[in-house]
N, C-alpha and C positions, 0 to 999 in steps of 0.2 A: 861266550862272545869273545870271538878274538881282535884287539884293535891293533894299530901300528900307530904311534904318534910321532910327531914330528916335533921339535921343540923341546924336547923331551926334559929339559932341564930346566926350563923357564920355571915362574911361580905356578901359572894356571894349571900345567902338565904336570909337576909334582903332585901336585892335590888330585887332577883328575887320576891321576896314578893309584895311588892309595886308597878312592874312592871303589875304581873298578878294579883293583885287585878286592877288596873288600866283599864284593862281589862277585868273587869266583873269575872272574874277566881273566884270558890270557893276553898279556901287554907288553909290547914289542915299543920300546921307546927308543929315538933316533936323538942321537946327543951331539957335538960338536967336538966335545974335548974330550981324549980319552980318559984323562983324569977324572972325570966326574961317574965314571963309570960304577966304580964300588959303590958310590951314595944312592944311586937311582937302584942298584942291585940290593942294596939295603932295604929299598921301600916296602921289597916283598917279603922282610921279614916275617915271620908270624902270620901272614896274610893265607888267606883262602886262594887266590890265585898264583898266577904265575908271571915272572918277568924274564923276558931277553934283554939286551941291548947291543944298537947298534951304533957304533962312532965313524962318521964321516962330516965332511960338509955343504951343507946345503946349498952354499956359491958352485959347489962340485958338478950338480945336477943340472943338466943342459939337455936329455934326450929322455923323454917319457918311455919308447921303448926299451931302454938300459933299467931304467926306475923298475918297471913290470919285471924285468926279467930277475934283476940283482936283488929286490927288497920285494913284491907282493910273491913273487911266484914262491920265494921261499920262507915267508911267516904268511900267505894265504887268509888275510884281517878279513874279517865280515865289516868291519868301521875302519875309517883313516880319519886320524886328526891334524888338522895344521893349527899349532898354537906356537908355531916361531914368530919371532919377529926379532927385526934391527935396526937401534936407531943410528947406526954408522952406516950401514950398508943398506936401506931400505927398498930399495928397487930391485937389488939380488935377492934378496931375501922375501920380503912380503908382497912382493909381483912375482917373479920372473922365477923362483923355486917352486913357489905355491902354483904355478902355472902348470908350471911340469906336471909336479903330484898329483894335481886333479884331472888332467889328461890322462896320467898313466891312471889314474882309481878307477876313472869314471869308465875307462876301456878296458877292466879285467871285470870279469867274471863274479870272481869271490867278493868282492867287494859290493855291500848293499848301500850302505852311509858316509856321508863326508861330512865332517864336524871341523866349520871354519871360526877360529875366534879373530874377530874383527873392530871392529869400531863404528858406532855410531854415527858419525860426523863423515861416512865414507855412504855420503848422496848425492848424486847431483843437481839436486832440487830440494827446499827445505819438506819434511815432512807435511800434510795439509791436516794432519792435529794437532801442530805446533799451535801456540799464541806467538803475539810479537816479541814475545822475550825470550822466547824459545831459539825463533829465526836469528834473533843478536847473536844466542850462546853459540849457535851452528855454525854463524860466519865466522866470529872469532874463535875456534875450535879447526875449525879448515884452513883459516889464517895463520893459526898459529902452529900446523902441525899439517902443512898444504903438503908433503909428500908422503908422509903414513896414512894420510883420508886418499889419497890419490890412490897409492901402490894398493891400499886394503880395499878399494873399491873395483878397483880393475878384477882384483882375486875373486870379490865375492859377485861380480857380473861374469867373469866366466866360468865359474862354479854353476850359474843358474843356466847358462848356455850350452856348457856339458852335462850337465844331469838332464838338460832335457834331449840333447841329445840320446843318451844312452836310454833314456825310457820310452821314446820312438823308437829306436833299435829293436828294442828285446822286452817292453812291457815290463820290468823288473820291477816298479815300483822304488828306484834309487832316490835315495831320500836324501838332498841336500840341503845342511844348516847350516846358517853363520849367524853366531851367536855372539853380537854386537855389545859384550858389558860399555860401560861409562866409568870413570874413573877407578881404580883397582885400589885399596884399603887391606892394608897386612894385621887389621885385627880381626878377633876373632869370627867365623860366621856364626849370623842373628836364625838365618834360617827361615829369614821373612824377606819379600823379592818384589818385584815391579817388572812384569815379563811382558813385553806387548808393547804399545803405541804409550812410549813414557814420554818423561820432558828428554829438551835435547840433549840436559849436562845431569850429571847423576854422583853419586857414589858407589859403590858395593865392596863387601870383602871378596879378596881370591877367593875364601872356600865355598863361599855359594855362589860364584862363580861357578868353579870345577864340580859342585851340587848340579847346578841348572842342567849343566854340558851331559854327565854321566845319564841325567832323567833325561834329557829330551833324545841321546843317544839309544835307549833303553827302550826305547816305545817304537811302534812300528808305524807311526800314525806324524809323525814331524819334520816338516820341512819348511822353508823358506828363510826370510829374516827374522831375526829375533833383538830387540834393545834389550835392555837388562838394567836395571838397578834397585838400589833397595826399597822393601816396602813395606805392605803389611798380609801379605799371602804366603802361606808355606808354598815351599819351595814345587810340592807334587799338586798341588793344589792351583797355583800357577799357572804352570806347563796343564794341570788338565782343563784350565778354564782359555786358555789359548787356543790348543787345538780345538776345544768345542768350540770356540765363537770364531774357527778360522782365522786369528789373528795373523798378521803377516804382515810385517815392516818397509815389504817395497812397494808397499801402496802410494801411488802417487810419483813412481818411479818408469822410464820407459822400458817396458818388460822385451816388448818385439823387439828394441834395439840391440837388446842383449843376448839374443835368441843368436843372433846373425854374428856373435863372435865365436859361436861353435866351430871350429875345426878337424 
């Protein structure tokens, strides 16, 4: 499997790094600073796969046709991940970059999957398996954090508009996920998960996190929304009780509206 990540330096993106290198994955990570360049080249120490890296900035990115041409034509991913984000620059960054990239994915070829990490509280409507403590956690969660639930919600409803674009096109089967953890925890992972129709506020570690991402990447069978936090389900055990019971987290969301942001 060849991915391209974006973020490449954040927590989730180092972990999913060393996951799917672990796995033989060839992994094309997009960094900001070239300084950071030897440590992410480090990750594929010892590892069964392979790493490139690439340094520019994702404020840079303004024409999806430049994107196809300068970064998929020449690392050719079967996956693309977006696990950037900024909290200074949020609307360059977790809108208006991630817009780009999923335009250019979702219009090349090579490309079968998009793996969005996103956030929970990016609804515009409380989930209807919420209870009423749930709907509190939600408002104050989008109250307090009203432009990253905003910009992450824009990404992950044109994420659903352009994958279905492209599978009208060409039948491909293009599988888009955004895989929505709840609070991120730098200890260590339990390996036990809450994948599906959770509460509204959560916890989890980065590494079952970057666990969840790399499995539901992995499978040919996954798409939609995904909440996340911790539970008491192994991690592949999870993701396979999801996809069999169809779970999917825009339930209760206007899906037609989001059809009609395809471009």
């Amino acid at each position: 499997m060849r991915v391209l990540i974006f973020g490449g330096n954040g927590r989730v993106a180092k972990a999913m790094t060393s996951l799917m290198l672990a796995r033989s994955w060839q992994v094309t990570s997009v960094i900001r600073n070239p300084s950071q360049e030897k440590y992410i080249q480090s990750l594929g120490d010892n590892q069964k796969g392979t790493i490139d890296v690439i340094s520019l900035d994702l404020k840079d990115l303004k024409d999806s046709g430049e994107v196809r041409q300068k970064i998929l034509d020449n690392c050719s991913p079967d996956c693309v991940v977006f696990a950037a984000g900024s909290f200074s620059d949020v609307y360059s960054i977790d809108r208006d970059a991630a817009k780009v990239i999923i335009k250019a994915s979702t219009s090349h070829p090579a490309v079968r999957k998009f793996l969005l990490i996103s956030f929970p509280a990016s609804r515009r409507k409380p989930a209807p398996w919420w209870d009423s403590r749930d709907v509190m956690e939600y408002i104050k969660e989008k109250n307090s954090y009203p432009d990253i639930a905003d910009a992450k919600l824009q990404s992950d409803e044109y994420l659903i508009a352009m994958s279905r674009k492209r599978n009208l096109q060409d039948s491909s089967g293009f599988q888009a996920i955004s895989l929505r953890p709840s609070w991120l925890l730098t200890s260590p992972g339990t390996g036990k998960v809450h994948l599906g129709k959770t509460r509204a506020l959560g916890q989890i570690p980065i590494q079952d996190v970057a666990a969840v991402a790399v499995g539901l990447l992995s499978r040919e069978d996954t798409h939609g929304w995904y909440d996340l936090i911790q539970g008491n389900d192994g991690i592949d055990e999870s993701i396979h009780k999801a996809v069999r019971d169809g779970l999917n987290n825009i339930d209760g969301e206007d899906v037609e509206e989001m059809y009609k942001l395809a471009d």
